[in-house]
SEDODO-189972 format. One record per residue: chain; y negated, z, x of N, C-alpha, C, O in turn. Coordinates in pm, whole numbers. Each point is the difference from the previous one (the first is absolute). Example, Ala and Ser with C-alpha at 12.3 -4.5 7.8 and 13.67 -1.06 7.14 Angstrom:
BEGIN
+-----+--------+--------+--------+--------+--------+--------+--------+--------+--------+--------+--------+--------+
! mol !    n.y !    n.z !    n.x !   ca.y !   ca.z !   ca.x !    c.y !    c.z !    c.x !    o.y !    o.z !    o.x !
+-----+--------+--------+--------+--------+--------+--------+--------+--------+--------+--------+--------+--------+
!   A !    569 !    780 !   1319 !   -119 !      0 !    -89 !   -120 !      0 !     90 !      2 !     66 !    104 !
!   A !   -107 !   -138 !   -139 !   -119 !      6 !     82 !   -109 !     73 !    -77 !   -111 !     17 !     51 !
+-----+--------+--------+--------+--------+--------+--------+--------+--------+--------+--------+--------+--------+
***
This chain:
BEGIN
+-----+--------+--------+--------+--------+--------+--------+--------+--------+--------+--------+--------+--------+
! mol !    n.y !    n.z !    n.x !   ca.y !   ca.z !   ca.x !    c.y !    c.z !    c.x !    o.y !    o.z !    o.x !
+-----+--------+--------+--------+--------+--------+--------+--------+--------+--------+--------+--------+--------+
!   A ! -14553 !   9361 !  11800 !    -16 !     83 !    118 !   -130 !     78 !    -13 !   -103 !    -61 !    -30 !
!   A !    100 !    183 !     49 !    -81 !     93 !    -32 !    -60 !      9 !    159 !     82 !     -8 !     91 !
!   A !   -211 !     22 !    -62 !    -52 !    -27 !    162 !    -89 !    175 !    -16 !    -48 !     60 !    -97 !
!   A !     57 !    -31 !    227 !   -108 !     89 !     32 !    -24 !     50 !    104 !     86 !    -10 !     88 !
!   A !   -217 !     86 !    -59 !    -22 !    -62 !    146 !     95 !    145 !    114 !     62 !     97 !    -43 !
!   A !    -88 !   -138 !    186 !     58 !     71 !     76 !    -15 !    116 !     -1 !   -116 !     39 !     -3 !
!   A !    235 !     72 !      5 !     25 !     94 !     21 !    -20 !     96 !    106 !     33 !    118 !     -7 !
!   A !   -106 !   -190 !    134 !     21 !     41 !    116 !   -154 !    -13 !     36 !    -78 !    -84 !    -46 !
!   A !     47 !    193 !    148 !   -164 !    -81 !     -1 !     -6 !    -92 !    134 !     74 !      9 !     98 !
!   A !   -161 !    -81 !   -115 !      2 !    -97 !     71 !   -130 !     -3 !     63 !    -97 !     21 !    -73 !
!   A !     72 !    -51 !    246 !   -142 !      7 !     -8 !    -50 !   -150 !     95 !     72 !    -78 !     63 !
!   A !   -178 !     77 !    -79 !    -42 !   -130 !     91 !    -71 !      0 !     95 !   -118 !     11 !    -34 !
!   A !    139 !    -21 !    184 !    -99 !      5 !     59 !   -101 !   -103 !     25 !     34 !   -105 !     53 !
!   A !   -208 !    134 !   -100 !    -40 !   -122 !      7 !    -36 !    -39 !    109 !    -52 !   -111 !     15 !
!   A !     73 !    196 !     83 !    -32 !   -113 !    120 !     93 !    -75 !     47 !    -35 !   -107 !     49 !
!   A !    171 !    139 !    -50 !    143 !    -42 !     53 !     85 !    -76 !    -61 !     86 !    -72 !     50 !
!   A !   -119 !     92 !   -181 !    123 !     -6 !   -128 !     85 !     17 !     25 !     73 !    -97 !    -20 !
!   A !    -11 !    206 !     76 !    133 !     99 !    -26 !    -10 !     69 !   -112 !    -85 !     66 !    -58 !
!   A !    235 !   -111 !     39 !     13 !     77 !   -133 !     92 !    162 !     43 !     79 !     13 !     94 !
!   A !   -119 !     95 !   -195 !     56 !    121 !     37 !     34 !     40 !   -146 !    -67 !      4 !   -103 !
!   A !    233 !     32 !    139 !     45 !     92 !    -91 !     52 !    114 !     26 !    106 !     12 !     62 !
!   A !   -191 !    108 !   -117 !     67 !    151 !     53 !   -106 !    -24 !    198 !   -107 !    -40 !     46 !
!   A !    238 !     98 !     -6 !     -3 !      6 !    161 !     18 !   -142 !     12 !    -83 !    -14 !     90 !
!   A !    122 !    -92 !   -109 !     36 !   -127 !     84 !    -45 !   -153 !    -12 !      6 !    -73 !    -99 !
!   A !    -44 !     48 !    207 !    -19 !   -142 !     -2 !     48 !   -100 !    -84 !    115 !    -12 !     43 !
!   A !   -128 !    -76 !   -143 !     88 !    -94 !   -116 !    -55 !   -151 !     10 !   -117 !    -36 !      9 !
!   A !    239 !    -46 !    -12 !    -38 !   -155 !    -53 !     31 !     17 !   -128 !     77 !     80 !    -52 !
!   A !   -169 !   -192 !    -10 !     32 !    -42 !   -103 !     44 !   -143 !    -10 !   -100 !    -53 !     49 !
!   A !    167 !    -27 !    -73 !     77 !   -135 !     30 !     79 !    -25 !   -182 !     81 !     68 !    -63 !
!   A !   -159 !   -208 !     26 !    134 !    -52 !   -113 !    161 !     48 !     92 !     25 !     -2 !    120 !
!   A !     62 !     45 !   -245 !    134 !     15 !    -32 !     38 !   -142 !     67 !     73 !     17 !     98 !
!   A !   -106 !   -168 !   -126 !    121 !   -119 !     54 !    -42 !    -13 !    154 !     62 !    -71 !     80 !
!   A !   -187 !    157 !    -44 !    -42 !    -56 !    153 !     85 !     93 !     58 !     56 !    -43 !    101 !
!   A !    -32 !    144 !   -129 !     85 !    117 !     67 !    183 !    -58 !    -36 !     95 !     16 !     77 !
!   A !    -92 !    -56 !   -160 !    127 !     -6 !    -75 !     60 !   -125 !    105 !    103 !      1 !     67 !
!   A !   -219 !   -119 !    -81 !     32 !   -115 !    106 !     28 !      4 !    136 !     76 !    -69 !     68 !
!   A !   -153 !    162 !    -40 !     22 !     48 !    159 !    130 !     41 !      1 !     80 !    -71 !     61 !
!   A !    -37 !    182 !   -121 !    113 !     67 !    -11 !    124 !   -111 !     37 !     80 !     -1 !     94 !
!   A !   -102 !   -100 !   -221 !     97 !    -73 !    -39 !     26 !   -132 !    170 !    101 !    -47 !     52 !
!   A !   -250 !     34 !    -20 !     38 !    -90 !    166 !     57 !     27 !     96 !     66 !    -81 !     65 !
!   A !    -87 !    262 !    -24 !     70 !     65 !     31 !    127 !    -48 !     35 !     51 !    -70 !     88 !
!   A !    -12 !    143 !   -206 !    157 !     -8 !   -100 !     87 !    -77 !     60 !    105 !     31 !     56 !
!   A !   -189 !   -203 !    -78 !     91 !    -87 !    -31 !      5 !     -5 !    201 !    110 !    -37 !     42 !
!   A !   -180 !     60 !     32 !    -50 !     -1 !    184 !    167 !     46 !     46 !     97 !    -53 !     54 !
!   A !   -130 !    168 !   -106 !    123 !    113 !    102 !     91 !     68 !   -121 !     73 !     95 !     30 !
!   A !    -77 !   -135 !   -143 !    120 !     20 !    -98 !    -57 !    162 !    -60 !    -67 !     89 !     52 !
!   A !    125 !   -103 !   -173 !    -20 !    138 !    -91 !     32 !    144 !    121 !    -69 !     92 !     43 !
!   A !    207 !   -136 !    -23 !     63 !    115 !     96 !    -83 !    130 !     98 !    -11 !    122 !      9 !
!   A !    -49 !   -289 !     70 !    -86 !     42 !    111 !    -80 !     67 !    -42 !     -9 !    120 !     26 !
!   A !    -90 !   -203 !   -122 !   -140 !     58 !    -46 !     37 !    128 !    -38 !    -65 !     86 !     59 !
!   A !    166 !    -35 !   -156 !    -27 !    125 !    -22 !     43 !     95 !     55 !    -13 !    114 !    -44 !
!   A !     78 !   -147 !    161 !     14 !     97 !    102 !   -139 !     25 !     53 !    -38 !    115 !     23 !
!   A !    -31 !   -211 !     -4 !   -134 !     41 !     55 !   -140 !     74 !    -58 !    -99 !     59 !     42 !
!   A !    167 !   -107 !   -183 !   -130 !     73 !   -125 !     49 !    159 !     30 !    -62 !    105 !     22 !
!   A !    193 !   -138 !    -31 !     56 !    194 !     -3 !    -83 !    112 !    113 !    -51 !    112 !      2 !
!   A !     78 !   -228 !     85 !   -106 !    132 !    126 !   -105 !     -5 !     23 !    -56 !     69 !     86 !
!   A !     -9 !   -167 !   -173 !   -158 !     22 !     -8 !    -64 !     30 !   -127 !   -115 !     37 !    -22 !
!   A !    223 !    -63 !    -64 !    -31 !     81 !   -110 !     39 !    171 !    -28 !    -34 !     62 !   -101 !
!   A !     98 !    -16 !    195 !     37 !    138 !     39 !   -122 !     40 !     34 !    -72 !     69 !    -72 !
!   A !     40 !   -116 !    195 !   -100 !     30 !     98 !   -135 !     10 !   -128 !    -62 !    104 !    -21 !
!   A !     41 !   -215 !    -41 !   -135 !     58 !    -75 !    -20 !     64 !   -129 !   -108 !     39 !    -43 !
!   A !    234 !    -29 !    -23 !     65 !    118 !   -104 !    -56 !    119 !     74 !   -106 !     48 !    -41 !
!   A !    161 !      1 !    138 !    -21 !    129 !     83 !   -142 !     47 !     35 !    -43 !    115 !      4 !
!   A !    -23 !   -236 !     21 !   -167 !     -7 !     26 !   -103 !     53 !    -99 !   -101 !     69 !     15 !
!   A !    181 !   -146 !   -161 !    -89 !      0 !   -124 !     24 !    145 !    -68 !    -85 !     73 !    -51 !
!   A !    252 !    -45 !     67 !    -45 !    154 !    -49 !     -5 !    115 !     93 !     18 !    115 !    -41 !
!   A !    -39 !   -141 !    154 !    -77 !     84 !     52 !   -132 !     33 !     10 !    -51 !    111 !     19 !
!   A !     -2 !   -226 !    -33 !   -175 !    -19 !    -53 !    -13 !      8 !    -79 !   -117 !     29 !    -22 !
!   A !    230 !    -44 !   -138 !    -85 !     25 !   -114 !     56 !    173 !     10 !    -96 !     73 !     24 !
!   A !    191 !    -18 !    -34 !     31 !    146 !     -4 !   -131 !     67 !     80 !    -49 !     92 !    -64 !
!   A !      9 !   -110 !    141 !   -132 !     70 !     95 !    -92 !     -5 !   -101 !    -25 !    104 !    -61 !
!   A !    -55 !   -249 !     22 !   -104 !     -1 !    -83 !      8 !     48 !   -146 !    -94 !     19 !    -78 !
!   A !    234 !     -3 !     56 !     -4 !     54 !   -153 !     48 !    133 !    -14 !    -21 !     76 !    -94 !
!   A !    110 !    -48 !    231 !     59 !    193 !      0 !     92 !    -41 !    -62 !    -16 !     31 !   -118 !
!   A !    134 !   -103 !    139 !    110 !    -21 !    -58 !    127 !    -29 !     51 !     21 !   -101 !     68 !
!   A !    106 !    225 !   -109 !    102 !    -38 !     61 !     91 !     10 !    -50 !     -6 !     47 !   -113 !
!   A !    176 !    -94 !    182 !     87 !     12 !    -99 !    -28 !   -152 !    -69 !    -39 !   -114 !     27 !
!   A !    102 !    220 !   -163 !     70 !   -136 !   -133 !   -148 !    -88 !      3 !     -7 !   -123 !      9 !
!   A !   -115 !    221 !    -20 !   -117 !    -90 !    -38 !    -11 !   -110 !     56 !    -10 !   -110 !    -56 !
!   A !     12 !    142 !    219 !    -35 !   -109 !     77 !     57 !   -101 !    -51 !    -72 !    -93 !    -37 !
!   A !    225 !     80 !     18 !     63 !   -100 !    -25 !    -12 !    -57 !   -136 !     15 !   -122 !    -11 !
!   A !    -44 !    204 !   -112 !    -78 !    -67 !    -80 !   -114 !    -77 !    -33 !    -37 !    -85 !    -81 !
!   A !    -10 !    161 !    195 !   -149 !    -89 !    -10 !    -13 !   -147 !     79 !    -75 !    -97 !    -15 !
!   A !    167 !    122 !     90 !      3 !   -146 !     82 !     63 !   -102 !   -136 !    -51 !   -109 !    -25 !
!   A !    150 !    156 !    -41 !     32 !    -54 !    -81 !    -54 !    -57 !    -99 !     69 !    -86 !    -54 !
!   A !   -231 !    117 !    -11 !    -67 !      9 !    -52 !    -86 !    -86 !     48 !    -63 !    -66 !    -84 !
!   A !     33 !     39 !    245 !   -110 !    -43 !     13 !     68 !   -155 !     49 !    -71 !    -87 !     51 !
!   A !    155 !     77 !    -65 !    146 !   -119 !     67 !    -44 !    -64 !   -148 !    -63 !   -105 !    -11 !
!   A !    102 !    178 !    -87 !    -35 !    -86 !   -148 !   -141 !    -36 !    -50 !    -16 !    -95 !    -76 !
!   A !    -55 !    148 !    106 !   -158 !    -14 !    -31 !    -84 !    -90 !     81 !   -114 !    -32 !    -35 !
!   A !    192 !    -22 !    184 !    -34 !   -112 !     83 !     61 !    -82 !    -77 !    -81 !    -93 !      8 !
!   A !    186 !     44 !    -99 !     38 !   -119 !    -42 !     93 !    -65 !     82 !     -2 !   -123 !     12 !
!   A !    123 !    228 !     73 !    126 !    -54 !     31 !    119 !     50 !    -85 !    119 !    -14 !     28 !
!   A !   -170 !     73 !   -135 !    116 !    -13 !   -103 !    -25 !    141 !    -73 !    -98 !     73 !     15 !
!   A !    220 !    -52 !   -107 !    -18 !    148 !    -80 !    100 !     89 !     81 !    120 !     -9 !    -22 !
!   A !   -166 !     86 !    108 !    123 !     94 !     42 !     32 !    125 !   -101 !    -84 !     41 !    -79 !
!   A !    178 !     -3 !     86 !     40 !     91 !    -82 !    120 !     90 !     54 !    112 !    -50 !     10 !
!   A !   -141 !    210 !     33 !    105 !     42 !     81 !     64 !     55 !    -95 !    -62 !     58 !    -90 !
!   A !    217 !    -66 !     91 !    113 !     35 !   -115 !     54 !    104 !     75 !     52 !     94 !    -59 !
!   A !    -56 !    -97 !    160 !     42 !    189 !     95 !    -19 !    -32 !     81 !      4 !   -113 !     51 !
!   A !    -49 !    269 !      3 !    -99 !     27 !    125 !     48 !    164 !     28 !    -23 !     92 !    -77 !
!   A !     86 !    -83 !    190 !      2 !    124 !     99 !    -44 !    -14 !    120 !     81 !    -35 !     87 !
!   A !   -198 !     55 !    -57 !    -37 !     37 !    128 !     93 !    102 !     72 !     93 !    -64 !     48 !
!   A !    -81 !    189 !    -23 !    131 !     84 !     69 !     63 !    -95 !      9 !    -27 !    -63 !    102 !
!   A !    118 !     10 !   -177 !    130 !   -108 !     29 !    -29 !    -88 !     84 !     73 !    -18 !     97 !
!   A !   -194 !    -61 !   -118 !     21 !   -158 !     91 !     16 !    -72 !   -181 !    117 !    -38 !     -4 !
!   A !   -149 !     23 !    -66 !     78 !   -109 !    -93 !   -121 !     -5 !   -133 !    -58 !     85 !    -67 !
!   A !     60 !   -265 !     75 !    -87 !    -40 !   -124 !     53 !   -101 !    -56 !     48 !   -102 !     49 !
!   A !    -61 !    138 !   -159 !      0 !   -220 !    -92 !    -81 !    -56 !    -59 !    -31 !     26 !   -116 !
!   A !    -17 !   -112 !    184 !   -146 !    -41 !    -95 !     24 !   -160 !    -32 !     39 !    -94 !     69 !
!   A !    -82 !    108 !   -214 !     51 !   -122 !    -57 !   -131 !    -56 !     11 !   -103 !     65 !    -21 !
!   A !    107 !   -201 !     59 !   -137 !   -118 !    -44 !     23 !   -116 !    -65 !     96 !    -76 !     13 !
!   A !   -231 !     64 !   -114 !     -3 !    -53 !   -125 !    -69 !    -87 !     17 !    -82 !     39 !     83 !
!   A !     60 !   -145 !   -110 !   -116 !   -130 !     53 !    -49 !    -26 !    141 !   -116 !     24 !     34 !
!   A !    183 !    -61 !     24 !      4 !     -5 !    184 !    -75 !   -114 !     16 !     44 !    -98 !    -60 !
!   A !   -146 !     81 !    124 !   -103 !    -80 !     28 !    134 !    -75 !     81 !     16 !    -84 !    -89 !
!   A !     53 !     62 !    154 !    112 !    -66 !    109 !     67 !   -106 !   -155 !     -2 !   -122 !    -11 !
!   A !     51 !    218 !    -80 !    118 !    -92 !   -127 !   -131 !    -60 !    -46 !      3 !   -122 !     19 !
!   A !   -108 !    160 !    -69 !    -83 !    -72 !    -50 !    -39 !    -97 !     43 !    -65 !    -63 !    -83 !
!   A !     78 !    -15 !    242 !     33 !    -97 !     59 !     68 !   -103 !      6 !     -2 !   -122 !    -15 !
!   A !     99 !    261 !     58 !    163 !   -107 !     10 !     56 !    -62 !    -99 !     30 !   -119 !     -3 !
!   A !     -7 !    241 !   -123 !     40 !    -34 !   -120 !    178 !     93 !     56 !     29 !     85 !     85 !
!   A !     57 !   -170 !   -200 !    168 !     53 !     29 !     43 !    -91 !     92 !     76 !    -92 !    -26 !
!   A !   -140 !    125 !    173 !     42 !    -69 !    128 !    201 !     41 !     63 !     61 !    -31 !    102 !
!   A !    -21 !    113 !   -232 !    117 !     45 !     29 !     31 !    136 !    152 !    112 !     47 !     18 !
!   A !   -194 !    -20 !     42 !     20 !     68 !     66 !   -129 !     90 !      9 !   -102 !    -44 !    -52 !
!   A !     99 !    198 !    131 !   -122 !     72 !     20 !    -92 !    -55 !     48 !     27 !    -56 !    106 !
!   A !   -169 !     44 !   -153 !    -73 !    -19 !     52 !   -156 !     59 !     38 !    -97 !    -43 !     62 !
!   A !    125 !    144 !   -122 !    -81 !    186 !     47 !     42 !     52 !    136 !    -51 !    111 !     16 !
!   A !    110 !   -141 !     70 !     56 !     41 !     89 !   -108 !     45 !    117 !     15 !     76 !     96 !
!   A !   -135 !   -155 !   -141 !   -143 !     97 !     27 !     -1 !    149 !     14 !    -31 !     75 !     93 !
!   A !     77 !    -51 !   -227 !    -51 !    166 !     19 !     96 !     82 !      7 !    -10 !    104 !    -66 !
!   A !    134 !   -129 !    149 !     84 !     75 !     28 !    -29 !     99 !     96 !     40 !    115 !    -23 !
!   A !   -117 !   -145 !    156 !    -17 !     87 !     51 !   -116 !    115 !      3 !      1 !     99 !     74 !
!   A !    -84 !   -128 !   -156 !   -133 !     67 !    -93 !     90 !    126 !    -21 !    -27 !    108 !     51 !
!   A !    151 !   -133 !   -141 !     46 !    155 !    -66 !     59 !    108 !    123 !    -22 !    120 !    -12 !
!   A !     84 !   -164 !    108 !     53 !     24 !     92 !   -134 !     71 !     64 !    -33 !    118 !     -8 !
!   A !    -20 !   -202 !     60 !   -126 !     93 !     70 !   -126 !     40 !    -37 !    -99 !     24 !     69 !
!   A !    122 !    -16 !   -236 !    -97 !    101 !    -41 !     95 !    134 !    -56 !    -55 !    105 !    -34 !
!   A !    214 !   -122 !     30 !     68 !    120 !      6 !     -4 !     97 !    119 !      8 !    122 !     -2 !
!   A !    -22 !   -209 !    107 !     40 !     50 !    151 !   -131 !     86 !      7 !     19 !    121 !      1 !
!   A !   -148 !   -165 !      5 !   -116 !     29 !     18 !     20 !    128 !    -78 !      0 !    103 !     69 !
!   A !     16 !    -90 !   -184 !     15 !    133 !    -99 !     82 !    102 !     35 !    -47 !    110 !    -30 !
!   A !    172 !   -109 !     92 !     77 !     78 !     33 !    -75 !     52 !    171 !     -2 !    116 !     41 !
!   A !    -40 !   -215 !     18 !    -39 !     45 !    148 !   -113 !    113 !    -41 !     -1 !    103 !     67 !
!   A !    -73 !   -116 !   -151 !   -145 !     70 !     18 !     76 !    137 !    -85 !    -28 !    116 !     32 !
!   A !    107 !   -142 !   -120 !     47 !    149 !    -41 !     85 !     20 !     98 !    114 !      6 !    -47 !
!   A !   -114 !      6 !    144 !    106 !      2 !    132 !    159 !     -9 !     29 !     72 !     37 !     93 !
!   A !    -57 !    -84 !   -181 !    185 !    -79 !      4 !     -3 !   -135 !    113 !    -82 !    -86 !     33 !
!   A !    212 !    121 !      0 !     31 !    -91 !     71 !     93 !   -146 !    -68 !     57 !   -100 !     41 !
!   A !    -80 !    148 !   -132 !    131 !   -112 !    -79 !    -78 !   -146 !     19 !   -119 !    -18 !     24 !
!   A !    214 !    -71 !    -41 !    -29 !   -142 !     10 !     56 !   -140 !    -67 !    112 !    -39 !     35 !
!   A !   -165 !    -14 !   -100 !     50 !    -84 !   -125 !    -42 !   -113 !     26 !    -96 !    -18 !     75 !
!   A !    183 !   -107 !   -154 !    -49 !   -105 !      9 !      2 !     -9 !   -130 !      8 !    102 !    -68 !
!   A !    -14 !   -220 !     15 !    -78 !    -87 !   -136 !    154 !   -142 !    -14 !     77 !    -24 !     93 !
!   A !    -74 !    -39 !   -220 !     41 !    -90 !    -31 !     -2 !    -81 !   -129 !     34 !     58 !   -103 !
!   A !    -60 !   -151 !     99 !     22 !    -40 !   -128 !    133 !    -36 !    -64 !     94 !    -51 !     62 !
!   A !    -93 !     75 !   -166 !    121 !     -2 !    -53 !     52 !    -78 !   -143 !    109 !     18 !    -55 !
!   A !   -250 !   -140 !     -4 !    -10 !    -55 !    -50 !   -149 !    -39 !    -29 !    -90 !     78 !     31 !
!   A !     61 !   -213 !    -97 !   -143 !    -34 !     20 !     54 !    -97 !   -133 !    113 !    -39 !    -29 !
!   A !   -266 !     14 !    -49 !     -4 !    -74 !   -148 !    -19 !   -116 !     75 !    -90 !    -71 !    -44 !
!   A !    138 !     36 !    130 !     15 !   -200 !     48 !    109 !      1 !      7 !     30 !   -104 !     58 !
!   A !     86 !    176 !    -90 !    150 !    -45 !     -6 !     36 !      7 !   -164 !    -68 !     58 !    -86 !
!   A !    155 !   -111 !     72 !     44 !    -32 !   -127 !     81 !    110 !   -114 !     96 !     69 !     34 !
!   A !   -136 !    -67 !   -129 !    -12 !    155 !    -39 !    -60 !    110 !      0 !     -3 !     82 !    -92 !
!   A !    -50 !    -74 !    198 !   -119 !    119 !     28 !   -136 !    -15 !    -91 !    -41 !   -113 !    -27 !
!   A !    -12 !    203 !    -11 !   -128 !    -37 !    -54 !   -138 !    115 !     98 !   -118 !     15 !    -29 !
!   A !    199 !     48 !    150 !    -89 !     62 !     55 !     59 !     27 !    130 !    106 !    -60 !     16 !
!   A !   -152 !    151 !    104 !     21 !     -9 !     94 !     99 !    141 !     43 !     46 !     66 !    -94 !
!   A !    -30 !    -43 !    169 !     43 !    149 !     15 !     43 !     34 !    154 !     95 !    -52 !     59 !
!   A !   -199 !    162 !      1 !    -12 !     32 !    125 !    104 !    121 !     27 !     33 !     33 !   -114 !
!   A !     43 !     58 !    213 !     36 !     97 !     16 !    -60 !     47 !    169 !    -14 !    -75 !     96 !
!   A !    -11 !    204 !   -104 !    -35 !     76 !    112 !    131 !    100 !     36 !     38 !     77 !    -89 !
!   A !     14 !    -77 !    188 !    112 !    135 !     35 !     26 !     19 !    178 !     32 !    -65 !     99 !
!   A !    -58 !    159 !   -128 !      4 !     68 !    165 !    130 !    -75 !    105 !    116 !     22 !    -37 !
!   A !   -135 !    -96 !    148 !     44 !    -12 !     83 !    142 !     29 !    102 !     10 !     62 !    105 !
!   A !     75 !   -126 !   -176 !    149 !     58 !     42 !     37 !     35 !    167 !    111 !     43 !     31 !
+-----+--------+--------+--------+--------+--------+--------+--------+--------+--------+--------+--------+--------+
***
């Protein structure tokens, strides 16, 4: 494993210790303390539930982050959504990788490669990224609103490297029937 350091700048405040990346407030937390939580969750109110609930609060702060980072960096469109993509992999929740992307349309596929979630679980046989389903959804939504479309999309996963056979994950974005 080849290591090197962060990509992103990072700053410290010394009176507070908040950490800041870009525009926003950041924890930093080990992968199994986050992963464990996740997983108590889980087992509380069932996979189902939980990710119905990640979806709308993970919408909600998809939409937040690139709207704050597009401001601080002058970026819109495909970028935005690349760059979130970029900065999704460089925190260490996995390798995203978008395989198509139309903003106009409503529609993305972004494959992920080492999912801090499988790196957990292992081949738990079923999805278990179901985290960042609604991230794509409402950092699409956010992108289309500010170029002023009204269109509206949700997110899904459509396979994850914890089921059997898979060796990676695979998200889809498409506009709202």
């Amino acid at each position: 494993m080849a290591a090197t350091a962060p990509e992103m700048p990072i700053e410290v405040d010394a009176e507070t210790g908040v950490w800041t990346t870009d525009a926003l407030p950041m924890l930093y937390v080990p992968r199994h303390f986050f992963v464990n939580n996740h997983m108590a969750i889980e087992q509380e109110i069932g996979a189902e539930r939980y990710a119905e609930i990640l979806y709308d609060a993970g919408y909600k702060s998809a939409w937040h982050w690139c709207q704050k980072e597009s401001e601080l960096h002058c970026l819109e469109g495909k970028a935005v959504f690349q760059h979130y993509m970029t900065r999704l992999s460089q925190r260490g929740w996995g390798m995203f990788t978008i395989e198509e992307l139309d903003i106009e349309k409503g529609t993305a596929r972004v494959r992920l490669d080492y999912s801090a979630f499988v790196y957990v679980y292992g081949k738990a046989g079923r999805k278990v990224d179901y985290m960042f389903t609604g991230w794509f959804a409402g950092a699409m939504n956010q992108i289309l609103a500010a170029a002023g479309s009204s269109l509206q999309t949700y997110a899904e996963q459509v396979q994850s490297a914890a089921e059997a056979g898979c060796d990676h994950g695979v998200f889809i974005v498409q506009p709202l029937k």
